[in-house]
C-alpha positions as CSV (number, residue, x, y, z in Angstrom):
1,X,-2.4,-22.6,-30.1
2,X,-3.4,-21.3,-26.4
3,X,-4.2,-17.5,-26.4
4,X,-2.7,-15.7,-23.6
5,X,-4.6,-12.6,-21.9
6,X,-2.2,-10.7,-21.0
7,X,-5.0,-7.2,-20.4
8,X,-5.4,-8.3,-17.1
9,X,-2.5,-7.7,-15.5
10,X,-2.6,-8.0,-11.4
11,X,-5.5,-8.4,-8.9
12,X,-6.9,-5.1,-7.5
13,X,-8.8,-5.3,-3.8
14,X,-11.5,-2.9,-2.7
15,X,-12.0,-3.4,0.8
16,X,-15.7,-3.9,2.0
17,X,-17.4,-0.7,3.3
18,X,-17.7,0.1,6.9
19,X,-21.8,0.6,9.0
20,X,-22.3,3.8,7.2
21,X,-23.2,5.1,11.5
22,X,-19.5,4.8,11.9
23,X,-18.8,7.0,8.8
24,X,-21.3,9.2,9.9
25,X,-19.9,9.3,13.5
26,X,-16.3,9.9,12.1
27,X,-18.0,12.8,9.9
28,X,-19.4,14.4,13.1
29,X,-16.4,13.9,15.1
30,X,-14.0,15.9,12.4
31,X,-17.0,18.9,12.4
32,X,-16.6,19.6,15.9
33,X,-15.3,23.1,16.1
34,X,-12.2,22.5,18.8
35,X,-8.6,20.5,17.6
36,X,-9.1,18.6,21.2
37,X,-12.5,17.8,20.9
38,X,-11.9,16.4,17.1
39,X,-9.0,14.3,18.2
40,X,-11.1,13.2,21.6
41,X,-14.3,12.7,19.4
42,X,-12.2,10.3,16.7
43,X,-10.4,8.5,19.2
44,X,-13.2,7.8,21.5
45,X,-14.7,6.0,17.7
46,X,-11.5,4.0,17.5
47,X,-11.5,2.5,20.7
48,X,-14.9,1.5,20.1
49,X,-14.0,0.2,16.8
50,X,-10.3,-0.8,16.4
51,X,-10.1,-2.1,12.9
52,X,-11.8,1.2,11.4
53,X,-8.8,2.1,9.2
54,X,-9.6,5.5,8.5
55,X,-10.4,6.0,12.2
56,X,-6.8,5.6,12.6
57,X,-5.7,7.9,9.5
58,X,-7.7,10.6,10.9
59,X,-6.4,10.1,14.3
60,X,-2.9,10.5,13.0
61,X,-3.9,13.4,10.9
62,X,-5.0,14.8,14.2
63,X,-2.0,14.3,16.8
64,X,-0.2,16.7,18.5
65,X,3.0,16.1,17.5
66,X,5.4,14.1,14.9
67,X,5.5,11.1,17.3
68,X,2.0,10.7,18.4
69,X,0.7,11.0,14.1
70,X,3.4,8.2,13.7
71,X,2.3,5.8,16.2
72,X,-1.7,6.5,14.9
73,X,-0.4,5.9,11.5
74,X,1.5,3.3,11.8
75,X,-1.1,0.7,13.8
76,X,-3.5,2.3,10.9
77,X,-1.3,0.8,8.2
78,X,-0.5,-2.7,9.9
79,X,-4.4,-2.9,10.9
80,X,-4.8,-2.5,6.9
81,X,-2.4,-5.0,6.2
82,X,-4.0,-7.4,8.1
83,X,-7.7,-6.0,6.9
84,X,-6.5,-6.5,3.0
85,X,-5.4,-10.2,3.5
86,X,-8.6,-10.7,5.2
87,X,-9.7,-9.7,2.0
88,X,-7.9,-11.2,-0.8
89,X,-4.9,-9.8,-1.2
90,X,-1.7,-12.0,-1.6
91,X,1.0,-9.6,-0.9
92,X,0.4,-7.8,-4.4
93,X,-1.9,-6.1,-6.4
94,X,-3.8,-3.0,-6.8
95,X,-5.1,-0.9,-4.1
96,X,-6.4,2.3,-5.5
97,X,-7.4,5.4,-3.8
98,X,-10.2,5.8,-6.7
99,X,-12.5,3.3,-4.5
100,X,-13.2,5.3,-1.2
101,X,-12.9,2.3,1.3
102,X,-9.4,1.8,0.0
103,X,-8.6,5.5,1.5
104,X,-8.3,4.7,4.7
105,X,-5.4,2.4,4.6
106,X,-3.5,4.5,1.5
107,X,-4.1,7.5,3.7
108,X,-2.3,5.9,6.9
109,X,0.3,4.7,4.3
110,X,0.9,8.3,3.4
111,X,0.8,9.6,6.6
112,X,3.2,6.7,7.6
113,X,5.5,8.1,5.1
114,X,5.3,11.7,5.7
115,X,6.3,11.0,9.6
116,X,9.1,8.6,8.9
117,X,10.5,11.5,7.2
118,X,10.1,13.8,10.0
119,X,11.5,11.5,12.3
120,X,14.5,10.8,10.2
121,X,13.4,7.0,9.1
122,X,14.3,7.6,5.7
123,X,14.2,3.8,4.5
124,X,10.8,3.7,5.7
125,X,9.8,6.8,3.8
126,X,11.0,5.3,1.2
127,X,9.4,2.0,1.5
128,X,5.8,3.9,2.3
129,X,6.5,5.9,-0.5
130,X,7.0,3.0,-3.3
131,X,4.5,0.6,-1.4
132,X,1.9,3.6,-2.6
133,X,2.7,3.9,-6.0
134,X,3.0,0.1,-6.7
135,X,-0.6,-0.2,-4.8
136,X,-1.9,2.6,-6.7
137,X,0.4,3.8,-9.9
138,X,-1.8,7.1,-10.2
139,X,-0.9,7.8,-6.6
140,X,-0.5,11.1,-5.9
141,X,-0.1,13.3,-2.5
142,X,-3.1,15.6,-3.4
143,X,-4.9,12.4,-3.3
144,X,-5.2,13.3,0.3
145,X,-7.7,16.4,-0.2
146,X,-10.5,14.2,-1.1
């Protein structure tokens, strides 16, 4: 008889943490006291480092319209896709907000999703929106207050 272990159900990826400087320059660039100099201050850290995924979430957090979060967003969540196959991940799996260097990505997914809506992509919403819950089954929108 073989047992089976079926408690393990599918992989989960946490993505590897970024130089804690660039976390700390992100920090510093969200305290400044002026909308333009926050937006100027995380976009200045992006160009310097492109792959920093929650760079871009905060970027799109911080445009000034519909179009311009969509665009941040949305290079935020393809630079995650390609970020998460770097590390491990097959296509499937777990990738929960729980584990903070997982955030970025989930929170350009969410933002991805919220702006699709605006702009009237409603498949896309859609997608985002179920892409979330299957990475992340306790996904919730007030996830994004952390």
């Amino acid at each position: 008889m073989t047992n089976i272990d079926l408690s393990s159900g599918p992989p989960e990826t946490i993505l590897p943490p970024v130089r804690p400087d660039i976390d700390a320059a992100l920090a510093a660039a969200l305290a400044l006291p002026d909308a333009d100099e926050r937006r100027a201050g995380v976009a200045a850290i992006v160009a310097a480092q492109p792959r920093y995924l929650d760079g871009w979430a905060r970027l799109g957090e911080l445009g000034r319209d519909t179009i311009e979060q969509y665009a941040a967003f949305r290079v935020g969540y393809h630079r995650g896709l390609d970020t998460l196959r770097q590390n491990g991940w097959r296509g499937s799996g777990y990738v929960r907000w729980q584990h903070e260097t997982n955030r970025g990505f989930l929170r350009a997914l969410a933002g991805l999703e919220r702006t699709a809506g605006e702009i009237g992509e409603s498949d896309e919403e859609e997608r985002c929106r179920l892409f979330l819950l299957q990475l992340d089954p306790a996904w919730t929108a007030a996830n994004l207050d952390d």
